[in-house]
C-alpha positions, 0 to 999 in steps of 0.5 A, a space after each residue: 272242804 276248804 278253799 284256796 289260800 293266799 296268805 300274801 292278801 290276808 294282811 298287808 304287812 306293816 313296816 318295822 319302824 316307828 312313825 316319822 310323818 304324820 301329814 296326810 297324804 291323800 283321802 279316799 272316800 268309800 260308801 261302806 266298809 268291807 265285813 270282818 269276822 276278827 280283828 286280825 282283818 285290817 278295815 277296808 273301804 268296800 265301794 269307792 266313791 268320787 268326792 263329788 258323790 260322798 259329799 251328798 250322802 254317808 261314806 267313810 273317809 279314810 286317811 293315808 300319811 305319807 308312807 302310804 299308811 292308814 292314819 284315820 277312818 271316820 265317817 259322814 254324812 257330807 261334811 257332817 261327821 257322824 256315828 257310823 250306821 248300818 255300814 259299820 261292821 263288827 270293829 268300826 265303833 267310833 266316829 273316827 278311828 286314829 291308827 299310829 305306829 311304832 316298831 312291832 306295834 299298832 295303836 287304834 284310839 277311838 273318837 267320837 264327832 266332837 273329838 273326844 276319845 272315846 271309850 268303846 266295847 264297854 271300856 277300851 281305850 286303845 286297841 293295841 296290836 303287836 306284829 310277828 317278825 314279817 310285820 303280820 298282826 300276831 296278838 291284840 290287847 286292850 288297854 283303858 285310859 289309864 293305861 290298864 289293860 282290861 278284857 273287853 265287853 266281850 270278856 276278852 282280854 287277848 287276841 293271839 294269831 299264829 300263822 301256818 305255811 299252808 297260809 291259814 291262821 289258829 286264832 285263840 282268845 282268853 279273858 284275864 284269866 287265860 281261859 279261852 273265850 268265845 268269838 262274842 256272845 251268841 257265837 259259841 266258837 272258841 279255838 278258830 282255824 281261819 282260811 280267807 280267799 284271794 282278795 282276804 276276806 275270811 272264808 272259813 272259820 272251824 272250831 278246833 281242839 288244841 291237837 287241831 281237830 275240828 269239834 262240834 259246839 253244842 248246837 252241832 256246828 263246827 264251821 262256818 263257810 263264808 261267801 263275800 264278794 269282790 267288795 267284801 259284801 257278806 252275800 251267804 253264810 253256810 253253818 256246817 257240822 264237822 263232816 262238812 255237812 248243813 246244820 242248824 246252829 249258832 246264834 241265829 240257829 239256822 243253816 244257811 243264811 243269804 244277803 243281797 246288796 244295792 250298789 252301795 253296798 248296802 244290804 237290801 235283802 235277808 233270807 234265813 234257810 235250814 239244812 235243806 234249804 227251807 226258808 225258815 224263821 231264825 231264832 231272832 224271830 226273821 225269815 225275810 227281810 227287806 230294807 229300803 235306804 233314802 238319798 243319803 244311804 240312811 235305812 228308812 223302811 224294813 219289812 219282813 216275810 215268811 216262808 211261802 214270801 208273802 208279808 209276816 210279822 216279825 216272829 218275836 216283835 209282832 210288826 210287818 214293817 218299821 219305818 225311820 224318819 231323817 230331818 232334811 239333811 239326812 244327819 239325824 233321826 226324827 222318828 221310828 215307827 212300827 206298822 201291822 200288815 195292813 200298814 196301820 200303826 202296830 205296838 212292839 210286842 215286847 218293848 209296847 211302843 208304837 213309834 220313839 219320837 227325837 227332839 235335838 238342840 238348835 246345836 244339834 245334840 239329842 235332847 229328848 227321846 219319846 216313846 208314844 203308843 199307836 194313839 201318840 200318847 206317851 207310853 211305858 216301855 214293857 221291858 225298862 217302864 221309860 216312857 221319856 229319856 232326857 239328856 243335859 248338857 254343858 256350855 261345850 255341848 258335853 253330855 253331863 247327866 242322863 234322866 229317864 222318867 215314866 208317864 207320871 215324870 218319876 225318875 225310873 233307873 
């Protein structure tokens, strides 16, 4: 099965000529951004929002300079800048994004809430696209700040696009070596023909040979069939084998996978299905899932269920619920706990903490992290034995050290 094509809507097309305006022209402001499977996907604001509104809670503003062109995507919390949250999706990895312009070329550097650029997906500096004769997205190397290009956290070094007549597009990715990598890590397709849907969201990932032939990974899937909506919400997801039949794959090892959103496009709810159409447990160890957002748009409750829908546990973490405390601004998070059935307080299964406690500077910058048990005791985490991580810094509120310590304050690396 494949959908409908408009290759006019995958991207919008990049004028050939070098940058002669930096000035911004006009601010948009958007409560989330749209869900991207690869960076051939240019980043869009989902639900729009009045300033009046973002003003009061999480959004992203985006930037255009005078030529219409996207300058910059950050976000906050009012008029507090801020790393994105859940909103984010897949490439939205900074604080602020700066896009700039040049013939066939365009840069994204990265910055974080202070304005110093940033390293991101383990140690990119600059994204760096080049565009094909028709202004289209057509590869994307990744360079550190001196300039070197390097493979990502991924184990990629290159994207490459080539784009067809029927309006689909073959997208490939190799390390420094030139061998193809997989899309990320848990997601086991190498070679993607890609189709997107009228308004150029992706909508249909199959892995192909180099003859083009769909093929199977080892866990038997071939495809993905992807459903956004109008806004670019991420509603289902379809794993199929290379007959177009459901099959369980992939990372979360489950056939179908279905999302449900607030009006600000915020994800609400989470349900994991198998070839029939069964809810069943992911590899993750989630059925169900539903979360519960404060006044600014910060997660501030997430419960799991099981298959007949009642209350469970999560399958591999051991608690029914998790619980995100926010100071009174909503900028910064104070607590998170985790809670059994019957909402007493529960230990993480494999990390054995109960609840991870913030304290912050008068300036504002995360001093110390505490890991507590169900008794509010100071406790070791089962999987790195930290119970207290500290974080020093400098008259300019530059991070300059990082001490992680036990319950007897000995130094754990």
């Amino acid at each position: 099965m494949k959908k409908l094509l408009l290759l006019l809507f995958i991207i919008v097309g990049k004028t050939n000529f070098a940058s002669n305006s930096n000035n911004t022209n006009r601010v948009v402001y958007y409560s989330t951004v749209e869900f991207v499977e690869t960076p051939l996907s240019e980043i869009k604001g989902s639900i729009p929002l009045a300033k009046d509104i973002a003003m009061k809670r999480n959004h992203y503003r985006f930037e255009y300079d005078n030529l219409n062109r996207i300058k910059t995507i950050s976000f906050f919390n009012g008029k507090e800048p801020r790393h994105p949250n859940h909103t984010a999706n897949l490439f939205t990895l900074a604080h602020k994004m700066e896009f700039t312009y040049a013939k066939n070329v365009e840069n994204i550097t990265f910055y974080d809430i202070k304005g110093n650029p940033v390293d991101v997906l383990d140690n990119v500096y600059r994204f760096t696209y080049k565009l094909n004769e028709l202004g289209y997205r057509s590869q994307l190397s990744f360079f550190d700040k001196n300039n070197n290009q390097v493979e990502n956290g991924w184990n990629i070094f290159e994207y490459n696009w080539t784009y067809h007549s029927d309006g689909s597009i073959i997208e490939k990715r190799v390390n420094k070596n030139g061998d193809e990598i997989a899309i990320r890590p848990g997601f086991e397709f190498y070679r993607l023909h890609l189709f997107f849907n009228i308004k150029g969201h992706i909508a249909l990932m199959q892995q192909i040979d180099a003859d083009g032939n769909m093929i199977e990974n080892e866990s038997g899937a071939a495809q993905d069939n992807i459903t956004t909506n109008a806004y670019g919400n991420f509603m289902k997801w379809e794993v199929l084998d290379k007959n177009n039949k459901l099959e369980k794959g992939n990372g979360p090892d489950i056939a179908i996978g279905i999302q449900t959103f607030n009006e600000f496009g915020y994800e609400t709810g989470l349900e994991h299905r198998d070839e029939h159409n069964n809810l069943v447990y992911s590899a993750y160890g989630i059925c169900i899932s539903k979360t519960k957002f404060d006044a600014f748009g910060n997660i501030k409750e997430r419960k799991f269920y099981g298959p007949d829908s009642k209350p469970a546990n999560h399958k591999l973490a051991g608690y029914h619920s998790l619980k995100i405390q926010w100071d009174s601004k909503g900028n910064r998070r104070t607590s998170l706990s985790y809670y059994g059935l019957i909402d007493e307080p529960a230990l993480h299964k494999s990390r054995g903490y109960h609840k991870v406690a913030y304290q912050y500077t008068k300036k504002g910058l995360l001093k110390q992290i505490q890991y507590l048990d169900t008794n509010l005791k100071p406790v070791n985490r089962k999987d790195n034995g930290v119970a207290q991580v500290v974080y020093n810094y400098d008259k300019e509120g530059k991070l300059i050290s990082t001490e992680r310590l036990n319950t007897k304050h000995q130094k754990v690396n």
